[in-house]
N, C-alpha and C positions, 0 to 999 in steps of 0.2 A: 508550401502547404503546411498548417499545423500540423505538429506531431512528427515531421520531419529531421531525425536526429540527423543522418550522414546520406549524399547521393554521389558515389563515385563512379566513374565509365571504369573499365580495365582498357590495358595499353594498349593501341591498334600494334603500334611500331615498340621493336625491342632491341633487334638487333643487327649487324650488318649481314647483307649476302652475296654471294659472291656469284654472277651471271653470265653464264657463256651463252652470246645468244650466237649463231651459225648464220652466217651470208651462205645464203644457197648455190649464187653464182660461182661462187669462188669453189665451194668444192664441189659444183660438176666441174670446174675446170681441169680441176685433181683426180678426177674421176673419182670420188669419195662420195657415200652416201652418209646420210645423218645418223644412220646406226655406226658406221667404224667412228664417227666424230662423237658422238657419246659413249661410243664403248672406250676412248682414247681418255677422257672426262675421269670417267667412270674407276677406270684399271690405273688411272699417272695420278689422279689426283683425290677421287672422293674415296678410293679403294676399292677392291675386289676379290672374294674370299673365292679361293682358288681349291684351300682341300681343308682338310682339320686333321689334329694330329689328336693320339688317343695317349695318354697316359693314363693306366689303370682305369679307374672309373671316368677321370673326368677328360674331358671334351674342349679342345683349345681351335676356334675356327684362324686358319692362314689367311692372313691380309695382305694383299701386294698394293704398294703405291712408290711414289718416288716419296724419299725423307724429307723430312721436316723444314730441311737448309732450303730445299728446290722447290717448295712451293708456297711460302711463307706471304711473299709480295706480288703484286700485280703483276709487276714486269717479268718474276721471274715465271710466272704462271704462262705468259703470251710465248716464250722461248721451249715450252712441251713440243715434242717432235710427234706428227703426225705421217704414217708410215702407206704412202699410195701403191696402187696397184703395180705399181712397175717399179719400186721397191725405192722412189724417191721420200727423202724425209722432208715434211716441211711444216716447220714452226708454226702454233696455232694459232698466232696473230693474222697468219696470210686467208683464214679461211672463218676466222671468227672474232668479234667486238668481248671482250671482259672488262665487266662493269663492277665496280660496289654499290649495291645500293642497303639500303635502312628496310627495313619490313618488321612486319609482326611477329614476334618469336616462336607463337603458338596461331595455327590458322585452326581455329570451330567451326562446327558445322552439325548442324541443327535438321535432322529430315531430307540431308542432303544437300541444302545452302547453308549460303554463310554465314554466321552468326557471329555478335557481338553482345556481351554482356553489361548491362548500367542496377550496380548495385544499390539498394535505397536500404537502409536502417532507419526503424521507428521508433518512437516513444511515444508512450502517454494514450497509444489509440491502440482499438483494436484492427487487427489486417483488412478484415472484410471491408471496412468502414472506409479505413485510409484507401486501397485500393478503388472501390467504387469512385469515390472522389479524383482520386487521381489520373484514373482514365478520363475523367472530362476535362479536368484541368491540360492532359498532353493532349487529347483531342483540340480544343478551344486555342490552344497554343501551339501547336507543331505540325504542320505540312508533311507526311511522310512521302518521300518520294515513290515513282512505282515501278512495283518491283517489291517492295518493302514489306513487310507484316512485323507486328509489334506482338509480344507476348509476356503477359504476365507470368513468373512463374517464382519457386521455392515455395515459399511455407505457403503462401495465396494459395497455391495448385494442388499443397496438398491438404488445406483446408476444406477446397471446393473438391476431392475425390472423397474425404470423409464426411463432408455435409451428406451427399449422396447416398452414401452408406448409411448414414443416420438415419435420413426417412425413410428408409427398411427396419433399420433396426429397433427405433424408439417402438413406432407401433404393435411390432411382433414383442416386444419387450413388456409392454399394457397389457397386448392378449395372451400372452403367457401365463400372464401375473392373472389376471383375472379368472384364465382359464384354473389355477389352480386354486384358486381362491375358491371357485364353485363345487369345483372338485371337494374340497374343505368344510362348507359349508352347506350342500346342497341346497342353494337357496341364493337365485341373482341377486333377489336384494339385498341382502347379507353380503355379496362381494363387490354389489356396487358402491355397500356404505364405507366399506374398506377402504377400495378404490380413492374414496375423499379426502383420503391424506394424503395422498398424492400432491393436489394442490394446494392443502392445508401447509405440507410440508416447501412449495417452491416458493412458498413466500418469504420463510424465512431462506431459503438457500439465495435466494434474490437479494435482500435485504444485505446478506452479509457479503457478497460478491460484490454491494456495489460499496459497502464500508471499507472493505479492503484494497477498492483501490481496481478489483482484479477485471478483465474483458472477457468477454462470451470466446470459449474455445474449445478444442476438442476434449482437453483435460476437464474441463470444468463440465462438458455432455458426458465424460466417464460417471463423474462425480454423482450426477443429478441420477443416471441410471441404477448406480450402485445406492443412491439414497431412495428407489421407487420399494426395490426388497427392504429396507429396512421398516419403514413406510408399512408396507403391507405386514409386517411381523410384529411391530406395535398394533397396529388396528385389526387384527386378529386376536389379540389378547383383550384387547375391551371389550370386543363384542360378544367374545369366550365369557368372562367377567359378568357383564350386564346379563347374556342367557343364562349363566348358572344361578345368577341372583333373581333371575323371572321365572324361570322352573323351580326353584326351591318355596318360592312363594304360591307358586300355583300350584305348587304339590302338597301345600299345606293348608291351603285353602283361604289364603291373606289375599286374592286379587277379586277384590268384591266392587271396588270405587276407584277413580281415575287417581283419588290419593293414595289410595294404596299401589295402585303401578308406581306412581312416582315416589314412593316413600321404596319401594323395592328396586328402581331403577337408581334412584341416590345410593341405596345400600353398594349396589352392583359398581356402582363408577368413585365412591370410597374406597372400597378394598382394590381398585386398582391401581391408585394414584401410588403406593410404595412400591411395588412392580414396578410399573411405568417409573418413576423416580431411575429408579436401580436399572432398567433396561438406559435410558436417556444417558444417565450419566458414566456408565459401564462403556458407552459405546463413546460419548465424546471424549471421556478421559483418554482412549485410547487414541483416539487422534488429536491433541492438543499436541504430544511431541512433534506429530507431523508439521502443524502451525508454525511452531518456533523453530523448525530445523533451519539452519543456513548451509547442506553440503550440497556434495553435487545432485542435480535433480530434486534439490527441493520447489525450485519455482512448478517444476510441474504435476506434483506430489500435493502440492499447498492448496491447487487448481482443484485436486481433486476432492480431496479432505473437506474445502471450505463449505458446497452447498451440503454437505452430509452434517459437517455442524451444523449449520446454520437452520437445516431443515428440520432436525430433529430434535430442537427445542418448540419452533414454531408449531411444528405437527403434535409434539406433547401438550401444548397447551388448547390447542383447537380440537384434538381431538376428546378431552377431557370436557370440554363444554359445548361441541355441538354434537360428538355422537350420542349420549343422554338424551338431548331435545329430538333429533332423528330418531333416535327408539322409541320414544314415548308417542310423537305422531302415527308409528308404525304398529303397536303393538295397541294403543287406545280404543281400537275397536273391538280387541275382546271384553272391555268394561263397560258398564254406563257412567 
């Protein structure tokens, strides 16, 4: 598949293990049940902590096993004395098979089954995208056996519990903003024409998201949020701007002719343009360091920074030229 940098499995098998498995025949013969034959296992050879010794604070647990010389090889493992009821010893070759075999060093286990990990590294693509794709592609090409189930998961999974999140949060994040907008201005249509930078502004966050190279990601939906308040803090100041430049006119008695609106609505969205200037370029200078940073957590820092650039040029400029023409359609009918 494009975009496919690296696919490695991790190791079923790692290392060797050592398996006593028990003939049952043989130790009823001994009159031995499987508990003394693992408790024999257990106490001669894997160890068995018996008591602990205290020194001052700390805490040493006692291990008993036979030493290192007596249980190193196969052979000398089958020669452990096994001690029966009537107090005959006998070797635990006579009552059990000791195998080596090869297994996996680490056994997972996922929900309660077993599990095996197949790691994929990407480039060039965003997760969602590659992932979609690639479930058809193992689908179209792989037979799972049954019994089996396939799971996507790491950054996908937690892509897909924050997408979730987002469509709670984006739209409570709109009617907040709106909510205070009205608050603000007592007047919907005053926060709806705010509101307009909103989209004025994702155009350029777009624009520059896709210059950069960068993919649609949690960081970059930071970004676009943190760019809706700024958004709303420029287009409150125009609109600020344009009413004190229409009341000042109407309180002096200059709004007689649709030229006169508009000769007062041009005054109003002049005296903004230095503000606006100063508010745009205050806010991107200060994230330009973020742009050029190369330490740690800059890739996701850059994610974020980028549509807030990006957006608050674009919104500077659309807001300067269509919220004028939106005031003057709005306000035109207190004129002839």
């Amino acid at each position: 598949m494009p975009g496919t940098r690296s696919v490695f499995s991790e190791r079923v098998g790692g290392g060797f293990y050592v398996d006593f498995i028990p003939r049952r025949e043989a130790l009823a013969r001994y009159g031995l049940s499987i508990d003394d034959f693992q408790e024999v296992v257990m106490s001669s050879i894997g160890g068995d902590t018996v008591s602990t010794t205290i020194e001052g604070r700390e805490r040493y647990s006692i291990n008993v096993r036979y030493p290192r010389d007596l249980r190193t090889e196969v052979d000398q493992l089958q020669r452990v004395l096994i001690t029966t009821m009537n107090g005959v010893q006998v070797p635990i070759k006579e009552v059990a098979d000791i195998k080596l075999n090869y297994g996996p060093s680490m056994i997972r286990d996922e929900n309660g089954r077993l599990a095996g990990y197949v790691y994929v590294d990407i480039a060039d693509r965003d997760i969602g995208s590659y992932v979609d794709e690639a479930k058809q592609v193992v689908k179209n090409n792989i037979k799972m056996p049954q019994g089996y189930t396939l799971t996507w998961s790491g950054q996908y999974e937690n892509m897909q519990r924050v997408a979730e999140r987002l469509k709670i949060v984006l739209p409570i994040t709109i009617l907040l903003i709106f909510m205070l907008l009205y608050m603000n201005t007592k007047s919907a249509f005053k926060a709806a024409v705010v509101m307009l930078a909103v989209p004025f502004s994702v155009v350029g966050a777009v624009w520059l998201i896709y210059i950069l190279g960068y993919h649609t990601s949690i960081a970059v939906w930071v970004g676009m949020i943190a760019l809706m308040g700024l958004d709303a803090e420029t287009g409150v100041f125009m609109l600020l701007f344009l009413d004190l430049s229409h009341d000042e006119a109407k309180k002096k008695g200059r709004l007689h002719t649709l030229a006169d609106l508009k000769e007062a609505i041009v005054h109003g969205a002049v005296k903004r343009i230095r503000p606006k200037i100063m508010t745009v370029m205050a806010a991107a200078m200060g994230l330009m360091p973020i742009m050029w940073s190369m330490g740690t957590g800059a890739d996701v820092m850059k994610r974020i920074a980028a549509p807030m650039v990006g957006g608050l040029f674009t919104s500077f400029i659309m807001e300067l030229l269509v919220y004028p023409a939106i005031y003057l359609l709005w306000k035109k009918r207190e004129v002839k």
